[in-house]
Structures are given as C-alpha cells and as structure tokens.
N, C-alpha and C positions, 0 to 999 in steps of 0.2 A: 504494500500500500504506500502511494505516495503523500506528498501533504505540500499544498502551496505556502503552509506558513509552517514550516518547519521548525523554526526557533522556539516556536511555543510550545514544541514539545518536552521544551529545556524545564519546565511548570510541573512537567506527572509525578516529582516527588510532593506535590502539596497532596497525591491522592491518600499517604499517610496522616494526614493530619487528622483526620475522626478519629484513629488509631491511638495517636499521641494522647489527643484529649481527651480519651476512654481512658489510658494508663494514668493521665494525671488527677482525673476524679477519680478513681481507683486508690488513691495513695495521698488524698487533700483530709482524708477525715483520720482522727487516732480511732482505733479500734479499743472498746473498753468490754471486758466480759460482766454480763449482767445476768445475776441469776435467774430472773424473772425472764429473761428472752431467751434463757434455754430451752426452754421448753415448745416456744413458738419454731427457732429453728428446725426442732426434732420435727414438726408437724408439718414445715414444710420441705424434708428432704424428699419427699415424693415427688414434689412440683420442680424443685430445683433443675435438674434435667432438661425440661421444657422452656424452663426461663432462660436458661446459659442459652442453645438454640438459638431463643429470641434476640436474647442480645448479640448473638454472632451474624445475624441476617439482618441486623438494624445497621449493625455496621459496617457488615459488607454494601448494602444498598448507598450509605452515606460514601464511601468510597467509592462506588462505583457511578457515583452522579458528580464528584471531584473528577475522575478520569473521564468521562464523557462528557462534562462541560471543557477539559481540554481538549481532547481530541477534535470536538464543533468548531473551536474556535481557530484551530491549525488546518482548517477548510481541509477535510482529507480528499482523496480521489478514488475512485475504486474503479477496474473493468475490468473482465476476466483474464485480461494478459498482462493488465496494469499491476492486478495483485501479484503476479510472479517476479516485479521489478522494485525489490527494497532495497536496489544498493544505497539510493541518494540520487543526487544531482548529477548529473556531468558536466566535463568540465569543457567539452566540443560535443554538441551534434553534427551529424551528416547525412544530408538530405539527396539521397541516389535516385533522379526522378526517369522514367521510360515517358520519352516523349513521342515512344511512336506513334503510327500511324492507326494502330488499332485500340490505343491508347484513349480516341477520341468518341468510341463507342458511347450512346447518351440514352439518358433515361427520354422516352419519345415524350411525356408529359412536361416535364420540367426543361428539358435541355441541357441536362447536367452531364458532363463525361466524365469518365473514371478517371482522364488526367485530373478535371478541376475536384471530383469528389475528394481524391488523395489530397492534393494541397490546402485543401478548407479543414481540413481532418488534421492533418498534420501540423498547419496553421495554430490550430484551436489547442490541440495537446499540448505544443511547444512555448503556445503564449501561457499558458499551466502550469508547465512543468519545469519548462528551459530557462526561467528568467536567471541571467549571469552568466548563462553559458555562451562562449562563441557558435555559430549555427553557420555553417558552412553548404553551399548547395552547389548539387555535380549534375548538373542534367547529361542525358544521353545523345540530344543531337551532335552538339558541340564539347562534349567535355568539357567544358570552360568552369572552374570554380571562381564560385560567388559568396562576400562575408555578405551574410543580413545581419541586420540592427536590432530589427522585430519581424517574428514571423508572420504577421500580418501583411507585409511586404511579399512574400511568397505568392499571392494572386496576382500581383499587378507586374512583376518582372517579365522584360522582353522574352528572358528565357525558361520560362517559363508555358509559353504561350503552344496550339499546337503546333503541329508539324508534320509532314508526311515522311519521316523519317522511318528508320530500323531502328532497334535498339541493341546493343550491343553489352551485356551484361556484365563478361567478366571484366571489358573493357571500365565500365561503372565502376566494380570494385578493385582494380588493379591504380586508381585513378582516388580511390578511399584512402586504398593502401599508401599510395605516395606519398599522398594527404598526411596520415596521421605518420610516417615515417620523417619526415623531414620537419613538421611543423610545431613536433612534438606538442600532439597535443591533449595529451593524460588523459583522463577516463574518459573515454568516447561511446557516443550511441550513433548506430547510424541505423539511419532509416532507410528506406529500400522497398519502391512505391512502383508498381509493375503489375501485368496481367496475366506475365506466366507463359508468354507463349514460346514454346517450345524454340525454334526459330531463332528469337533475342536471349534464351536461356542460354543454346550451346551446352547441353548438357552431357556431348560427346567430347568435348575438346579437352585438352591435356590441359588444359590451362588453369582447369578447377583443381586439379594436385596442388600445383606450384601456389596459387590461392591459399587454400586449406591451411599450407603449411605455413606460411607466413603470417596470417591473421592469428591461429594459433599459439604464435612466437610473445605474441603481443600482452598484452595485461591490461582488463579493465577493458576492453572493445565487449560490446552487445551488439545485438543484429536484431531488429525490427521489422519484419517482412508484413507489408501491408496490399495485399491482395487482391486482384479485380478479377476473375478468370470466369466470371459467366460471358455467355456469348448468346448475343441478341438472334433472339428467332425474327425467321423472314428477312434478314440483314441481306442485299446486294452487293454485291463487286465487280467493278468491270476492271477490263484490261487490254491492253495494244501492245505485240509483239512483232516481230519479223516483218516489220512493214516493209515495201518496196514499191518505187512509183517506176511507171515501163508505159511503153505505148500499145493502145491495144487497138480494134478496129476502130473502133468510135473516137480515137485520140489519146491522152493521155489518162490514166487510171491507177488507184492506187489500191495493190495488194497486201489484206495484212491476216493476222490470227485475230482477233476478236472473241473475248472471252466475257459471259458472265455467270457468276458464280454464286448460287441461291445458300447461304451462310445457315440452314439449318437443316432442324431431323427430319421436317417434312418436304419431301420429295416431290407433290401433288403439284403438276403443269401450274406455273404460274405466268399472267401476260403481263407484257412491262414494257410502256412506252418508251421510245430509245429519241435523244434530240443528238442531232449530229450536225457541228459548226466547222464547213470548212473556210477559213479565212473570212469571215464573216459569215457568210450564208447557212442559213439554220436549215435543217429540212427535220424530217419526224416522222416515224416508221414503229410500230409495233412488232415485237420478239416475242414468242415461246420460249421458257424456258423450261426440259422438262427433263423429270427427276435428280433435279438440282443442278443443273450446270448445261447452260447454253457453250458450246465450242463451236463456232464458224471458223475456219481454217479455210484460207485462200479467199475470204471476205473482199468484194470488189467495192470499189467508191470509182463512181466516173468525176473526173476532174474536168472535161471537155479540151478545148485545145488552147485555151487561155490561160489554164493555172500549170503553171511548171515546177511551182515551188511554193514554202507559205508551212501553211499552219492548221491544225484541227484538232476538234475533241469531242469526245462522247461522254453525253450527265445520262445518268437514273435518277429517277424520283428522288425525292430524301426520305431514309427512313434510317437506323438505329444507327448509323453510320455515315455522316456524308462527307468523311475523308475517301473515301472508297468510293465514290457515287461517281466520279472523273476519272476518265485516263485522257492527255492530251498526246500530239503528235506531229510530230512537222517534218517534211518532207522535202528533198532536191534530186537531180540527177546523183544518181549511183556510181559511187567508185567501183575500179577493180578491185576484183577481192582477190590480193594478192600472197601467196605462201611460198614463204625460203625453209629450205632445208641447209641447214648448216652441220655436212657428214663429209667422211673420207670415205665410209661405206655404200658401193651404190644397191647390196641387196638390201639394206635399210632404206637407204633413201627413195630409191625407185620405186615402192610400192605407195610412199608415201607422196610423191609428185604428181603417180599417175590418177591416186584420188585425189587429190586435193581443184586439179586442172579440168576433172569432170566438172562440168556445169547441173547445175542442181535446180538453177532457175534460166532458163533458156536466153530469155531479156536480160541479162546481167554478165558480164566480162571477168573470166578466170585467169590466173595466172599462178605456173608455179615455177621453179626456180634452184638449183640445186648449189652451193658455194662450199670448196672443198676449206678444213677448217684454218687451211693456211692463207685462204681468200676472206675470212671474216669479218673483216675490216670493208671490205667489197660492200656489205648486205645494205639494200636501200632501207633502212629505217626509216624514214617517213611516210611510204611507198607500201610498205608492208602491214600485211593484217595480221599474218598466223606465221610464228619460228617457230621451228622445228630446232633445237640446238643439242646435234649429237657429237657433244665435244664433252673433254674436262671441265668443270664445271671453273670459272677463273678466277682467282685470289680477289679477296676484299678489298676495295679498294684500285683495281686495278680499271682503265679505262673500260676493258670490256664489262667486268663487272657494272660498271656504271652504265654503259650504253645499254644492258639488259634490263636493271631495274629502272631504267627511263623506257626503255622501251615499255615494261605493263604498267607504268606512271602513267602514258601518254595515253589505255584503256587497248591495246593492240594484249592477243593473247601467245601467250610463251608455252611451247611444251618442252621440259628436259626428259632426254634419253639417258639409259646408262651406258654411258662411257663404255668402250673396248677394255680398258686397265686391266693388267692380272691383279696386280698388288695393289693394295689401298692409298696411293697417296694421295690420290685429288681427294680424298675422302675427309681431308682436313679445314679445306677449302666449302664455302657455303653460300648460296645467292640467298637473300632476304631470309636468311635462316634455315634453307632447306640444303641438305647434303647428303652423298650420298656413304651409306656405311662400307667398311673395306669389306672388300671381296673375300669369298669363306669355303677355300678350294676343296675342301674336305666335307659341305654341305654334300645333302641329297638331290639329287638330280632328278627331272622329271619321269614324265607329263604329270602337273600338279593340277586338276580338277578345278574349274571357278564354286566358290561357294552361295555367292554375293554379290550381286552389284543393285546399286542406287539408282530405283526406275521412278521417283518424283519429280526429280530438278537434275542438271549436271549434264555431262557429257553422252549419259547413257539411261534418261529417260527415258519413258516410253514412248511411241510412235504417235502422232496425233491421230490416231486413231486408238488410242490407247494400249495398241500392243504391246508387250515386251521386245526389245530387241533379241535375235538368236545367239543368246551367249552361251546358252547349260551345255552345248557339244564343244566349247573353246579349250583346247589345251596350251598349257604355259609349261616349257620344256625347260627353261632358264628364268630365274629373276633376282634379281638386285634390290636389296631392301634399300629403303631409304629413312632419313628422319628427319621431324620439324612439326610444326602447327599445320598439319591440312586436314582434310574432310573427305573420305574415302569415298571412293565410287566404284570399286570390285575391288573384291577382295576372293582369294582362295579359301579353299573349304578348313585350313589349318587356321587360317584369321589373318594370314599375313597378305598387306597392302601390294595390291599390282598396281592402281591407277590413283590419284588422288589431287586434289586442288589444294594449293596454300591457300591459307586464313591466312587475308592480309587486308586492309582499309586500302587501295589504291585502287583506282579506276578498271586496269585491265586483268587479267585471267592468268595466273600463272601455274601451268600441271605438273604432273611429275607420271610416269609411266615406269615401272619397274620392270619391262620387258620389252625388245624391242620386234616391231613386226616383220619379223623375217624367220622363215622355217626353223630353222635351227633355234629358235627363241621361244616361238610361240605361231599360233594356231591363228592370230589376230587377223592379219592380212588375207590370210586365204578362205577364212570365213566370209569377209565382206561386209555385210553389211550393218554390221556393227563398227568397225574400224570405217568406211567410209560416213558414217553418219558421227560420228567423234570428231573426226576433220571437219567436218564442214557446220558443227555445230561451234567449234569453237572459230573456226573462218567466219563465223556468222558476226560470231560476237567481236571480235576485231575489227573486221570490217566498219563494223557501226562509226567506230571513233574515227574513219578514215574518209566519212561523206560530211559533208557542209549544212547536212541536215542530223543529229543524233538527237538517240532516246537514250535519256541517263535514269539511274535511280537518284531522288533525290537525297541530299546528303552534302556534309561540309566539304568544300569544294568540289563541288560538279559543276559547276560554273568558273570556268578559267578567270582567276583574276588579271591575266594580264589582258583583258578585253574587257568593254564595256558594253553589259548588257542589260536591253531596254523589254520589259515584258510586253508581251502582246496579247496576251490572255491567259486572266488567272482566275484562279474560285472565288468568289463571290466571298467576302472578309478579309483577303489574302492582300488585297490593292497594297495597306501601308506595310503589310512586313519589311520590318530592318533586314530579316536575313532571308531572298529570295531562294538563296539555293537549298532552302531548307522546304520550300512548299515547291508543289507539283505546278505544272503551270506552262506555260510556250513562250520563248524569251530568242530575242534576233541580236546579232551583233557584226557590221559591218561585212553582209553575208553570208552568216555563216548562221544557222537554227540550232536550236537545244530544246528538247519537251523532257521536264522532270516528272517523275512519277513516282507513286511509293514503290520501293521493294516488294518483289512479287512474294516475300517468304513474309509481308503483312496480312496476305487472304490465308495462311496457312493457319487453322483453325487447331490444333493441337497445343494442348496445355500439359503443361508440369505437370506430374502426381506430387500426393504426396513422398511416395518413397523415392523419388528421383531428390526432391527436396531434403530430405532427409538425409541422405547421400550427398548429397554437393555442401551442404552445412555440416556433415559430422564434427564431431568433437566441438565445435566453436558455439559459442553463447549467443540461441537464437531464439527469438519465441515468433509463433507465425500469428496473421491478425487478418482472418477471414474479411471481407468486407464486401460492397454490394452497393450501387451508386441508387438505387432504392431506399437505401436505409440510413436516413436520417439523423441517427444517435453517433450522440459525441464517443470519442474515444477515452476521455478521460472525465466522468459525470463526478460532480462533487454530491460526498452521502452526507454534509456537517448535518443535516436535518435528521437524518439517522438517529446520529448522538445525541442530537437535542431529544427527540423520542425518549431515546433511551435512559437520559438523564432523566424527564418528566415522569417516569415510567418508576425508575428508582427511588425518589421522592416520595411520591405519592405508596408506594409499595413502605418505604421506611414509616413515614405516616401513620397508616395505620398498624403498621407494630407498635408504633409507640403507643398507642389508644390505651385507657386504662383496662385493667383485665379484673373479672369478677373474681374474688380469692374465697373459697370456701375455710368459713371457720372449722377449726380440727372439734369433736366432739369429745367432752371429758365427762368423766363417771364422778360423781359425787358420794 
C-alpha cells in the first residue's frame, strides 16, 4: 500500500497512547486492603473474566480508531497491483510508451485510444505517487528521452501524440537500460504502456537474454507493465503493395496488390465502400469482403494518358481504428531492376543471374550482372537493386565494408553467401554484426532435410494465392552456420538456421543464406521455384528505393533529410504534425515521391500470452496491470474514507462497552 502523505505515518506510535493511559490509571490510586471489600471481591471473581475481556476490547477499539484516524489522514492508495508495491517512492520513473500504429485502437463511443487511455492513467498514478521523483519519458517512435516536471504534461507532448509507427520493444528497454546506467538514477520504476502485439514484442530475438541479464545486475528497478491487448471487432485495414505503373491498351494504368483485412472472429461477407483519390480525383466503388480478408492481386486503376506520375490513396469508413483506415501511394516511370552478383564462382553465380534477369512483370526492364571479386570496386551502386556478395565478408571499417552498409542504408537489398574459406579466418570479421562462424571440417555432412521455413512475411511467404512455396522435397548437402541478430526464414529439421534476415533499423534488406545454390550445396536452385521467387522478392524490394516514386514504412527517417519535402496528402488531423515522417501520408520533393504507410506487421493481430511474458520478464521485478480503454477507474483510488469508516466504527463499538453494566448483588445467608 502506498500513501501520498507519507510522513504522517511518522504519528502511528500515538496508537499506544490509550495503552499508556490505561497503565497510568492502573498505578495513580495506592491500593489499601479492606476487610469489608473482601468479601465483595470473592463475589465477584466469577465476573472478573468477562470484565478483563471488556477492558481488553475497549482498548483495543481506542487504538484502533488512533491508527485509523492516521492512516485517513496519510491519504492511502490501494489497487490490486498497487498493494504489491511497499517499497516507497522512487527516486526516477520511466515512462516506455508504444506509439504504434495499432496503439490508436479507440473506444467507438468516447474516442479514447489505448495510447491516450495509458497516458491519462499513468498521468493520474504519477501525479499520486511520483511527487519528487524525476519522471523520465522514452517513446517508441523516436526514442528520444524527455525530463517532465508534472505528469500532467504527458497528454499535451509532441511526442506523445499518434503515429503510424512500429514499435520496437526491446529497442524501448535497451534505451531504459542506458537510461538508468549512465544517469545513475537509484531506485527506479518504469512503466511500460503497450498492446502486446507480438510483432513490436520480438519475442524470438536474442536480445531479450542480453536484456534479462543486465536489468537483473541492477538494484531497486521494478517493471510496471500496463496493458491494452483487446482487439476491436469488425476493425478494417487496408493496404498497397507491389504497385507498378506500365502502359496498357487504354494508356497508362496502375498495377498493385490491394488488401483489406476484416480484424475479427466473425468471418460473415461484409460490404464496404472503398473512396479512391488519384491526384485529386475521388471516384467510389463498393468491395466484398469475404470471410475476413479481401486480397485483389494484380488490382488495375486506369490513369488515362495524362497522368504519368503523382499520387493516390485509399480510406475505409472509420471505425475502431482509423490509423488503418488509409494506405497512400504514389507512382512514376519504373526503374531497372537491377542484380550484381559479386563471385569468383560461376556455378554459384550462374544460376543466380539467370533468375534474377527472368522478367516476372513483362512491362518492366531486368538486368543482371556478374563482377568477379577482384572487380568489386566495379559494382554500380546506385544502379543496383539486389547484391549478391559471395566474397569474404570485409574488415570493419574498411571502404568496402562501408560501401555495403551504405548500400542497405540507401533501402537496396544485400544477400551474403558463404565464402569458399576452409579455415575460419574471415570468421573474425563482421558487416552490421552479422558473421560468419569458422568452418567445422569434422561436422556431418548431408543431405540435411528442411524443417521450417516462414510462410507469413519474408523471402519465403506464401504464394498470393496463398500456397506454400515447394520447399518439404529441398535438400541442403552443405551449410555454414552463421551468427548475429536476425529473424529466420528456414531452418533444418535439427533447428539450425539456413536462410535469415538481420534485425536492423535501416531502410534496406540485409540476408544471410547459409548454403549456396549450386548442386554440390544444396537442392535450392534446381528446385526453382522457391529460389526464383527469393530473388525476385527481395529484387522487389530494392528496386522500390531505386524509382522516383517509393512506398516506405513510416518511421524516423524515411524521409531523407537532405531534401525538402512538401506533403501532398495526409489524414485528416495529421496537417500540423512536427514530425511528418512519423504519419502515413504522400509527400513530393523536387521530383522525386514518397507514400508512408504503417508497417504491415501493425495488421498482425497476435498478442503476447501470458507465458511468453513471463518468460521475457523472468527473474526481474515485474507486476502486470491488465487494463481496457472501456474502463474508467483510476489506477491508484484513495481508500482515507475506509479509515475514516473504520475509525467511526471503532468508537462507536468502544462506546458502548463502556455503557454501565447491571452487577448482580452476590446472595448471603443470615
């Protein structure tokens, strides 16, 4: 139990004082023996029993109306997770907000979203609880930490505000952890105000180890997990992928995927007007969406022969979400989609050129390209969509290393191969943290079975048609472990990694492939069309950054500062935001377009368990705080009126004990 007036609890030895002055009328009078009251005592040791009793319950009530007129007056606090926190004060809070995108979910009557419920909440407890404490706040768009004064302040900050962002978890607590590491700032509480979605948890990544054990090290940090994780039924989501504009009979036309995505259990066909704004012009069309998810794939929009270039977006209605309710998109002439292979080997490289150079959209200009790795210096870097880099991976620090991590800075996608090497020595060497382990000549040798691969999102989703790709008959004859922060996407039936993406905050796509497509390796290449649809998924996404028209996820810097850019259409609230690159929206800059949009892993509807939670918190001091943007109630209610009860209660109970008692005279024989 907490107590806003704390010092007063410096008062609960006055609850001895009835005590005292029971002992001291107890021992004010001399005691003299009197013949004549011998006899009265004998008569009443019967009663005596019942009277001590009484005096023992007069007193305790007298005390207990001392302790409960202090306790009223120390304003206590009570909630069911408030009473598991009696350390005291702290001496820093820290306020870890999820400003994403799904964040914005709102109660349909009120208009209240889980972001603002959390901060009115958190607001309220801290102006309660925190007074003295420094209160530190780390939101997730921006990591940027901010001191507040009073947490009443917490509603009206820029960053505060929403945003069509991800959120990135451990990123939040590693960003805690700095915090209270350098700032030294003693007994800390942090708060940690989220919806749980799987997605922004990262509940696979190695990162929650290194976490665990560091927060652990610590003394005095608590963990306050305040909770949003219901999910609005009948909730809408749209979305724009793979757009391309081409000439088609009628002129110019724009092809895209068009998705929307009915956010609940019920399945039952629902119709949903759709408005569609190309560069100004609205038009309006009615969609089926049935059994939860409209997918158009290969969706046409006629442009006519006048628009070449420009801008558009698609709203749904508003309903429990209208972060979600827009996807925008803007559009120019198509670059080549260009692929370097950077090998000495041409059974590696060959198979890899000759897919990459298949065209996969007939309207659109391929190219691939092979540079042996003593020509490396050759590779057009700005020209390029998708590398291929099957060399040594090169020292830190070294120009090529730099020209690699500019290249997936610049949103162009990088796959590393493993190196020829018998012996481990590039093994020491590392791009953005990712390396590969030395060679283990005395390992088992194949064919190793695939176990596993990732058919949601990634390199090896499933088909828009929803197929699986043909991977169960694939054999891996050789592979080369690797290690760092990435996110698997096939794995073997033993658990170890063949294919995988770095976890990294930078614009482009960086892979890692632990086998290389050639017989002697593996099964990849000659299977097809899995290895061709890898190619040209990650060629996809390179590509984007390399037309004058791209779609980004929104997020701190997706908008190049070294340009100036002017929006052209945004969501309806969005006009004055400070930080553009943080909302979705169609923004132009000396010809060149950008359409931001949330992160497509915001529609991803899976939440935390608890046992997952439980897990990523082990051992560290955490109490969880269920919560629900329906409900109303404070987090920290003051009960002083309790006490007052309770004291009134005491009184009135002492009272009448005290009332005079009928004494039967004793009877004596004559």
């Amino acid at each position: 139990m907490n107590f806003l007036q704390f010092s007063i609890l410096a008062a609960l030895p006055l609850a001895l004082l009835p005590i005292i002055i029971h002992l001291i009328n107890q021992n004010r009078h001399r005691t003299v023996n009197w013949a004549a009251m011998m006899f009265l005592l004998d008569a009443k040791k019967l009663t005596k029993g019942i009277a001590r009793l009484r005096q023992i319950l007069i007193l305790s009530m007298r005390v207990l109306a001392v302790l409960a007129m202090v306790f009223a007056a120390a304003r206590p606090l009570a909630s069911g997770w408030l009473a598991l926190g009696s350390g005291g004060k702290a001496d820093t809070v820290i306020i870890l907000l999820d400003r994403s995108a799904s964040m914005e979910q709102q109660n349909l009557e009120t208009g209240i979203s889980k972001r603002s419920t959390a901060l009115e909440k958190i607001a309220d407890v801290l102006g309660k609880t925190a007074r003295g404490s420094r209160i530190v706040l780390i939101e997730s768009a921006g990591l940027e930490k901010t001191e507040i004064s009073d947490p009443s302040d917490l509603l009206d900050l820029p960053t505060t505000t929403a945003s069509d962002t991800a959120a990135n978890i451990p990123d939040l607590l590693q960003a805690a952890l700095d915090y209270i590491a350098t700032d030294q700032s003693g007994r800390t509480d942090v708060w940690l105000a989220s919806d749980l979605r799987s997605s922004d948890w990262q509940p696979g990544s190695g990162r929650w180890d290194t976490l665990r054990g560091a927060f652990s090290e610590l003394e005095g940090v608590s963990f306050y997990l305040l909770n949003y994780p219901e999910v609005e039924n009948d909730n809408l989501a749209v979305s724009v992928s793979n757009l391309v504009r081409r000439r088609g009979p009628e002129g110019m036309e724009l092809i895209m995927d068009l998705d929307i995505v009915k956010q609940s259990s019920d399945k039952e066909a629902v119709t949903v007007p759709v408005e569609l704004t190309v560069n100004g012009a609205r038009t309006a069309e009615t969609m089926t969406v049935n059994g939860g998810e409209l997918r158009l794939q290969g969706h046409t929009i006629s442009l006519g022969n006048s628009e070449t270039k420009g801008w558009g977006r698609i709203d749904l209605p508003a309903d429990g979400n209208n972060r979600d309710n827009t996807a925008f998109f803007v559009f120019d002439e198509a670059p080549v989609l260009k692929t370097v292979i950077v090998s000495d080997d041409p059974l590696t490289a060959g198979p890899i050129k000759a897919a990459a150079a298949a065209p996969v959209d007939s309207s659109r200009s391929y190219s691939s390209e092979i540079f042996p790795v003593s020509r490396q210096a050759e590779v057009p870097w700005d020209d390029t969509a998708l590398l291929f880099w099957h060399a040594p991976v090169p020292k830190p620090g070294s120009p090529e290393s730099g020209l690699l991590e500019q290249f997936v800075a610049s949103g162009k996608s990088l796959v590393l191969l493993p190196p020829e090497s018998v012996v481990g020595t590039d093994s020491s060497n590392d791009l953005m943290g990712l390396r590969w382990k030395p060679v283990n000549e005395s390992a088992d040798t194949g064919p190793f079975e695939i176990g596993w691969w990732r058919t949601d999102s990634g390199l090896l989703q499933n088909t828009r048609n929803g197929n699986p790709l043909p991977l169960g008959s694939t054999k891996i004859f050789q592979i080369r472990e690797f290690e760092g922060e990435t996110q698997a996407f096939l794995k073997l039936q033993d658990g170890r990694i063949v294919i995988a993406k770095h976890i990294n905050k930078l614009p482009g796509n960086l892979y890692i492939w632990g086998t290389l497509p050639r017989s002697s390796h593996s099964s990849i290449a000659s299977d097809g069309v899995a290895f061709f649809a890898m190619i040209h998924r990650a060629l996809q996404l390179g590509g984007n950054y390399l037309s004058n028209a791209q779609l980004r996820d929104a997020g701190k810097g997706s908008l190049p500062a070294e340009q100036s850019w002017t929006p052209v259409s945004v969501r309806d609230g969005d006009e004055g935001s400070l930080n553009l690159e943080l909302n979705a929206g169609a923004f132009r800059s000396e010809g060149k377009w950008l359409a931001l949009n949330r992160p497509a892993g915001e529609d991803d509807l899976r939440i935390l368990n608890d046992e997952s939670l439980e897990d990523l918190f082990s051992g560290l001091d955490y109490r969880v705080i269920q919560d629900s943007i329906n409900n109303r109630s404070s987090l920290a209610a003051e009960i002083w009126r309790v006490f007052l009860v309770a004291m009134a209660l005491a009184l009135i109970i002492e009272a009448a004990l005290c009332l005079p008692q009928k004494v039967e005279e004793p009877v004596t024989a004559i």
